[in-house]
C-alpha positions as CSV (number, residue, x, y, z in Angstrom):
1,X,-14.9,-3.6,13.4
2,X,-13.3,-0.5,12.1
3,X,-11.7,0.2,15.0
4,X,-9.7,-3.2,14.6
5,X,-8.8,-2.6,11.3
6,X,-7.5,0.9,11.5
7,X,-5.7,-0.5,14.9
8,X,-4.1,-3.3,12.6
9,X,-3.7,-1.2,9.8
10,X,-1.8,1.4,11.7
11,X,0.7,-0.9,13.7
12,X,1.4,-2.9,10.0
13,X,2.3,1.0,8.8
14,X,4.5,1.8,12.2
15,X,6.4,-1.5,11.1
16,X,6.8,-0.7,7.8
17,X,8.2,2.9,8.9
18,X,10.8,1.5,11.0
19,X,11.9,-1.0,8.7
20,X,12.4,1.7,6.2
21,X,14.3,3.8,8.8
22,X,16.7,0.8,9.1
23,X,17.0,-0.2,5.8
24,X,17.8,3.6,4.6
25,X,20.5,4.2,7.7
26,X,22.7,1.2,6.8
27,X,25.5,2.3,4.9
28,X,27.3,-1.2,3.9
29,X,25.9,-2.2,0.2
30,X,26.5,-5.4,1.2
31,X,24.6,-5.6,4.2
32,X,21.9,-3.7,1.8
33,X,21.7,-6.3,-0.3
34,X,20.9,-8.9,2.5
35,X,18.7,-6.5,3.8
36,X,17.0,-6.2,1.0
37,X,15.0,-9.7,0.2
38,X,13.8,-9.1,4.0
39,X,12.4,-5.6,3.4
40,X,10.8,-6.6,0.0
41,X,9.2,-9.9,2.0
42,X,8.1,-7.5,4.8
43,X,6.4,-4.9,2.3
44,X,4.5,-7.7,0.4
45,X,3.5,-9.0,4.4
46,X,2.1,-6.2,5.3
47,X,0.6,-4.7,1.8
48,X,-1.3,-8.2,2.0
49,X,-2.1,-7.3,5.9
50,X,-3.6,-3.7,4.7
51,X,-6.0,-5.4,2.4
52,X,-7.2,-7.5,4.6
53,X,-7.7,-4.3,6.9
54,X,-9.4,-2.7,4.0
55,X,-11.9,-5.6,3.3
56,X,-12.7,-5.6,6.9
57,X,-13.3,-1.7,7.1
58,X,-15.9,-1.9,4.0
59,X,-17.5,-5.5,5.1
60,X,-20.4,-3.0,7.3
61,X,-21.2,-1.2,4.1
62,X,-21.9,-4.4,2.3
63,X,-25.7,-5.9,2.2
64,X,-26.5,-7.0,4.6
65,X,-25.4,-3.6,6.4
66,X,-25.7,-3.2,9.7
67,X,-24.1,0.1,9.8
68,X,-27.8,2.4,9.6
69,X,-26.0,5.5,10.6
70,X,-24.5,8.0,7.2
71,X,-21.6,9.3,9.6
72,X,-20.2,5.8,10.6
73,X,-21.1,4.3,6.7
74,X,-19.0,7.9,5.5
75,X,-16.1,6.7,7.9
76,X,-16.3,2.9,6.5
77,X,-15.5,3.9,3.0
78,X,-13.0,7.0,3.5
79,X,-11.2,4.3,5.9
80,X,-11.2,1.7,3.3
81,X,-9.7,4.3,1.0
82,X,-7.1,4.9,2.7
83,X,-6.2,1.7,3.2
84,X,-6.3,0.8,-0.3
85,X,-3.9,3.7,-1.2
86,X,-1.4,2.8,1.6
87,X,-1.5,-0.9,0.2
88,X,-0.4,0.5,-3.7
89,X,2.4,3.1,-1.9
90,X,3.6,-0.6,0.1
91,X,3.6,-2.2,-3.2
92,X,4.9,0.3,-5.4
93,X,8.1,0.6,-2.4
94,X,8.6,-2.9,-3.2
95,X,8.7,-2.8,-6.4
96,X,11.5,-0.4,-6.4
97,X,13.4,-2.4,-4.8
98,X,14.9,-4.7,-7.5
């Protein structure tokens, strides 16, 4: 289960790198500005996506737990961390982009 949800948490981050890659090399401010809706769309996909990923890291730590072992419980919550701060930097990316 953690596995899955650092795999899907990872690929959602790769996309959201190369659609910041694009979005930052085009120069036209009109093509921007179409851009734009698309990227914000995209961030708010994938910032959902992440929490989702998040949930399903910390489900093991909840009662009932089948996660027995501290080193695999320790991994559980640091990944559901993470994923928690990546979801705000996704949404606070968006929310520059007014």
């Amino acid at each position: 289960m953690l596995d899955d949800a650092e795999g899907s948490a990872s690929s959602e981050l790769r996309a959201v790198i190369d659609l910041l890659a694009v979005y930052e090399n085009v120069q036209c401010g009109p093509d921007r500005a179409m851009l734009k809706p698309l990227l914000k769309d995209r961030l708010r996909l994938y910032s959902e996506q992440i929490g989702i990923d998040a949930e399903r890291a910390a489900a093991p730590l909840g009662p009932p737990s089948i996660v027995t072992l501290p080193a695999t419980s320790k991994k559980a919550l640091k990944l559901h961390d993470d994923l928690i701060a990546a979801k705000n930097r996704l949404d606070v990316i968006a929310a520059s982009l007014k």
